[in-house]
C-alpha positions in Angstrom: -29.2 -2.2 -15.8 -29.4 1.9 -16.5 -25.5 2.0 -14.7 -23.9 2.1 -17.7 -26.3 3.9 -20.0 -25.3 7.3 -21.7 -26.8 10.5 -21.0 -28.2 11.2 -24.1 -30.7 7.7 -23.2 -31.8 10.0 -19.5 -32.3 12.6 -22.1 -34.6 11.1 -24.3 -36.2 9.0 -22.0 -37.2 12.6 -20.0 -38.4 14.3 -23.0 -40.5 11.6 -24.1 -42.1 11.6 -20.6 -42.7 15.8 -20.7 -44.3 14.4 -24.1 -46.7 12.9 -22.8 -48.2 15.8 -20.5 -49.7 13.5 -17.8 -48.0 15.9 -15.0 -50.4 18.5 -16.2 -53.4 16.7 -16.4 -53.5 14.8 -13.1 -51.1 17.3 -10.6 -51.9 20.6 -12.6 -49.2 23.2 -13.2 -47.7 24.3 -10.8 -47.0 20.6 -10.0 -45.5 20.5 -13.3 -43.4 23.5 -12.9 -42.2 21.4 -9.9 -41.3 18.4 -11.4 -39.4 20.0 -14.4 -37.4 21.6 -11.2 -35.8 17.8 -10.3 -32.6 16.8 -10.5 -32.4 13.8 -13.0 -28.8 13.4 -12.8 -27.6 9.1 -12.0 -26.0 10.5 -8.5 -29.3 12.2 -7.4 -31.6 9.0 -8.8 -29.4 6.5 -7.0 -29.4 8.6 -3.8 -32.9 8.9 -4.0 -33.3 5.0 -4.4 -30.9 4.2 -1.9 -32.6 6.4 0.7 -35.9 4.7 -0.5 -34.8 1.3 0.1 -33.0 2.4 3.6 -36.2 4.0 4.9 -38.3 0.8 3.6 -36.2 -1.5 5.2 -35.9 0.7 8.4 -40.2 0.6 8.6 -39.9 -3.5 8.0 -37.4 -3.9 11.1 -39.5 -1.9 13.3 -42.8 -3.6 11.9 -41.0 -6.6 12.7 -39.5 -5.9 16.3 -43.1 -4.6 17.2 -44.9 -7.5 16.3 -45.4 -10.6 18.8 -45.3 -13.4 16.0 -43.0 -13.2 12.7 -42.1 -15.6 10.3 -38.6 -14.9 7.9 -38.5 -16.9 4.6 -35.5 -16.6 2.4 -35.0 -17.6 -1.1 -31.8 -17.2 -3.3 -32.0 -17.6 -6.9 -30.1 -16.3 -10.6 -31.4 -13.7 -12.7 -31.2 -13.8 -16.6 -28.3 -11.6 -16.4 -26.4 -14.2 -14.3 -26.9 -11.6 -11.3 -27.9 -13.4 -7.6 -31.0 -12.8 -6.0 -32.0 -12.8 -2.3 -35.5 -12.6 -1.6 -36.6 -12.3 1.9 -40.8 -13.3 2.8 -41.9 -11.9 5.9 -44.9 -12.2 7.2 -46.1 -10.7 10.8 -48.4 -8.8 13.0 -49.1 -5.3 12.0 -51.9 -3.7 14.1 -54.3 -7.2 14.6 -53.9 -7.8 11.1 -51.6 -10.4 9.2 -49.0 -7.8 7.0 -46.8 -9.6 4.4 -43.4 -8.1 3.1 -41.3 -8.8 0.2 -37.9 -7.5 -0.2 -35.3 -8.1 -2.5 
């Protein structure tokens, strides 16, 4: 994946994104004044992610504990980079509605 990438690819993958000035147009600038403020560093993205995920999975298990009916369907399978892959289908009651999840 990006693990082992050098710093000079975050580089120019950040300037060709300032390139393309879409901050601007849709947030406006202070927004983009903002933005150019983040931390890009591989620690920061990864604990970023990671919180993501926790937070995700964290809503799902309440979802989940909250709901009368639930139905759990896993599925492991190989990537093309030889990598396993657990996918976990859930499907429950969220507010008198039918919510589906997918994790992986």
């Amino acid at each position: 994946m990006l693990k082992g990438k050098p710093k000079e690819f975050f580089v120019a993958k950040k300037n060709s994104l300032s390139k393309m000035k879409i901050d601007h147009t849709v947030l406006g600038e202070e927004s983009k004044r903002k933005i150019a403020q983040l931390s890009l560093s591989d620690n920061t993205v990864k604990r970023r992610i990671d919180e993501l995920a926790l937070d995700i999975k964290n809503q799902l298990i309440h979802k989940l504990k909250h709901s009368v009916f639930f139905a759990i369907q896993c599925d492991e399978s190989t990537d093309v980079a030889n990598c396993c892959q657990l996918l976990v289908y859930c499907r429950f009651i969220n507010e008198q509605s039918i919510a589906e999840e997918l994790k992986n």
